[in-house]
N, C-alpha and C positions, 0 to 999 in steps of 0.2 A: 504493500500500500504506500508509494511511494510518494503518492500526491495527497495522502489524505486530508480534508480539512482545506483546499485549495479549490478552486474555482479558475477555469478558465472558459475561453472561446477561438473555438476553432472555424475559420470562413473555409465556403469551399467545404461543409462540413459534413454533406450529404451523401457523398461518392468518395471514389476513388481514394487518393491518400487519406484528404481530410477527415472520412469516414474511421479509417484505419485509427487513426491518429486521437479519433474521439471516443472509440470504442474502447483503447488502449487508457487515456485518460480515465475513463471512467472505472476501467477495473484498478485500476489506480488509486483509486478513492477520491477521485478530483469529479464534482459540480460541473456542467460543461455544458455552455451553448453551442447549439449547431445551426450555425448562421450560413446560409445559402439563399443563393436567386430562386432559385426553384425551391416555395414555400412550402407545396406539400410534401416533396422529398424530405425536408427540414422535418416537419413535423411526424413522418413514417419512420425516419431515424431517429427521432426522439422517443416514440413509443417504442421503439424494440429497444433501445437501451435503457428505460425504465427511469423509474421517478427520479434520477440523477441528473437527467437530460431536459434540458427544453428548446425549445425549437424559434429558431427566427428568419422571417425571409427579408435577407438585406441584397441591394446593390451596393460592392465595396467601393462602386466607383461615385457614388451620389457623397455629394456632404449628407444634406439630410438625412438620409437613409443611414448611415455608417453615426450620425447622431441620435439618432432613435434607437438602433442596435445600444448604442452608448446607453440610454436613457432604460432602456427595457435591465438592459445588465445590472447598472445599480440598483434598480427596483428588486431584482428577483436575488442579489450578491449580493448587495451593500458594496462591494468591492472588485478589484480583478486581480486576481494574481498571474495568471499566464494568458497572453494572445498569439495564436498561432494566425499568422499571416497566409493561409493557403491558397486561399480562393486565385485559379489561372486561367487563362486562355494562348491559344499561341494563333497564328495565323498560319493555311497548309503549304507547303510546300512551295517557296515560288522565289524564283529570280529577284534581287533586292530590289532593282530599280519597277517590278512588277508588282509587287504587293499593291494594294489599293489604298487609298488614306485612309479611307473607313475602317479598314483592317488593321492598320500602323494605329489608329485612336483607339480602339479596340484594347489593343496590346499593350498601349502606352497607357489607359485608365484603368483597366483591369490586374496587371502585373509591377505599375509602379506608383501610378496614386491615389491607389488603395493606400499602400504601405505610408504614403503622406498624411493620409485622412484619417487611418486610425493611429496614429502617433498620436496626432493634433487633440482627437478623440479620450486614448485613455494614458498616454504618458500623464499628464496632469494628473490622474486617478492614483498612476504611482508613484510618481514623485511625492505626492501628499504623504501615502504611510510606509516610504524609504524601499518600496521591496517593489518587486515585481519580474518577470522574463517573457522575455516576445520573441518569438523564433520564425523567423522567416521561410517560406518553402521555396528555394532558390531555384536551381537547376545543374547539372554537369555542361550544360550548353551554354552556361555566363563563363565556362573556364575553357569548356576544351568543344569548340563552337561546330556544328555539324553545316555545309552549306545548302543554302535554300531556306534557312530557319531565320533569316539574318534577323529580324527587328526584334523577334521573340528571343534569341541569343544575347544581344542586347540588353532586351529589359531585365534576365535575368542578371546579367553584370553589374545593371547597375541595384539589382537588389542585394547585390555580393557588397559593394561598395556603399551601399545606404547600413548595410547591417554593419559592416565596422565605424564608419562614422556616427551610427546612432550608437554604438557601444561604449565610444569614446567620451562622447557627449552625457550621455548617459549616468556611468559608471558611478561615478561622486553621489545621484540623489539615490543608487542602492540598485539599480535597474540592470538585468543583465540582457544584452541581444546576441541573440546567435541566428546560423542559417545552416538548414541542410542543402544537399545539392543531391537528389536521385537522378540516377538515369532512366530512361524511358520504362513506363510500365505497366502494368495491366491494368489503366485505366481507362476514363473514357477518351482520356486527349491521345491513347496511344494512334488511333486511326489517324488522327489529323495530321500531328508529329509523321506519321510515316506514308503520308498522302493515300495510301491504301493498303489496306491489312492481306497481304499475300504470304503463304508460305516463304516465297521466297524471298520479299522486302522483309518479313520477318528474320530470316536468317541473316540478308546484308545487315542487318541490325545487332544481331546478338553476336553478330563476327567481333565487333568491336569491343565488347564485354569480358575481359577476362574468366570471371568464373559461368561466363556461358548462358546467363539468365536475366529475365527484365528484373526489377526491382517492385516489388508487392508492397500494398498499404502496410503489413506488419512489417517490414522492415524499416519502413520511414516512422510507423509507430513508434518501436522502440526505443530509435533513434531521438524520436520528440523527447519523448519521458524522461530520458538518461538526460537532455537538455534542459530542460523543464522543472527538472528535481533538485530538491535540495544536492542532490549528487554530486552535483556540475556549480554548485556557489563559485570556485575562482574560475570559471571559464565564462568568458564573453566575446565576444568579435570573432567567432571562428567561423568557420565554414565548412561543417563535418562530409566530406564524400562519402555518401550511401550509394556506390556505384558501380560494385565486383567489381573494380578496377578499370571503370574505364579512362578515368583519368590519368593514368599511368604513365 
């Protein structure tokens, strides 16, 4: 019970990692909002994980929205102890100067100011009672970049680079920020990521993987908690590769 007694919110909390990662939370002993766009997923993940859970349908990319998430939280917590940053979109497969704008907005309000909006959001919640850890869901393609993904490669860099300088900033009011970085996985962005789900685009894929396999919500789960936890008190600004080596 690693979290017991803690409260967090996981965006992006419905599916894929995020789910993993709030599922993981909660046998953990940690309180946990499951904040997603798609409200009734939010709320069918909150019922299977039982009276721990409750459900919120946010856009991470609205103020409002990301301040109502804000306003529900303190209602139902009094407080926050951990924000996991998850909620993503990438844009498919395309030549850089090809992406659409619509698609480059997309990517650029959903994968990075989110991460501005909920700072603004609930740093001030912990800077108030000296504690808190926000963990960012990065990516292996902010470091070891795949091409065709260019603007999505990108936003996770700069979520690489927001999460050491909010660590930085941070540190003194008691606030720890860290980021993981998985590689591609059986979620729902894997189709998009790989423009088409092919035996064989799947294999060009896992070629690149050292221990041979995508990356599952339980292994970024783990990953959160160990981050998340009292475990990890002197660690801040990192940026842990959950990625069979593909960064290597």
């Amino acid at each position: 019970m690693r979290l017991e007694g803690k409260t967090a919110i996981v965006t992006g909390g419905a599916s894929g990692f995020g789910a993993g990662i709030a599922q993981k939370f909660i046998a953990e002993g940690a309180r946990v909002m499951i904040a997603d766009i798609n409200g009734a997923a939010a709320r069918e993940m909150a019922e299977t994980l039982g009276a721990q859970a409750i459900a919120q349908q946010v856009d991470v990319a609205s103020t409002a929205s990301v301040q109502e998430m804000a306003g529900t939280a303190h209602d139902a917590f009094g407080g926050l102890d951990i924000l996991v940053n998850n909620a993503g979109v990438t844009h498919l497969p395309t030549p850089l100067e090809d992406v659409s704008e619509e698609d480059f907005d997309r990517v650029f309000n959903v994968n990075m100011k989110s991460v501005y909006l909920t700072a603004r959001a609930f740093v001030p919640m912990m800077k108030a009672r000296g504690t808190g850890a926000i963990l960012n869901v990065a990516s292996t393609a902010g470091l070891s970049p795949r091409p065709n993904l260019n603007w999505y490669n990108a936003s996770k860099g700069w979520m690489i680079t927001a999460t050491k300088t909010m660590a930085v900033e941070l540190a003194p009011s008691g606030v720890r920020v860290n980021a993981i970085c998985p590689v591609a996985g059986e979620t729902p962005l894997l189709k998009s990521f790989m423009g088409e789900d092919t035996p064989e685009i799947r294999a060009k894929f896992l070629s690149t993987i050292p221990l041979g396999r995508f990356s599952t919500p339980e292994d970024m789960a783990n990953a959160a908690c160990f981050l998340c936890s009292d475990e990890a008190t002197m660690i801040t600004g990192t940026t842990l590769e959950v990625d069979g080596g593909r960064c290597i």
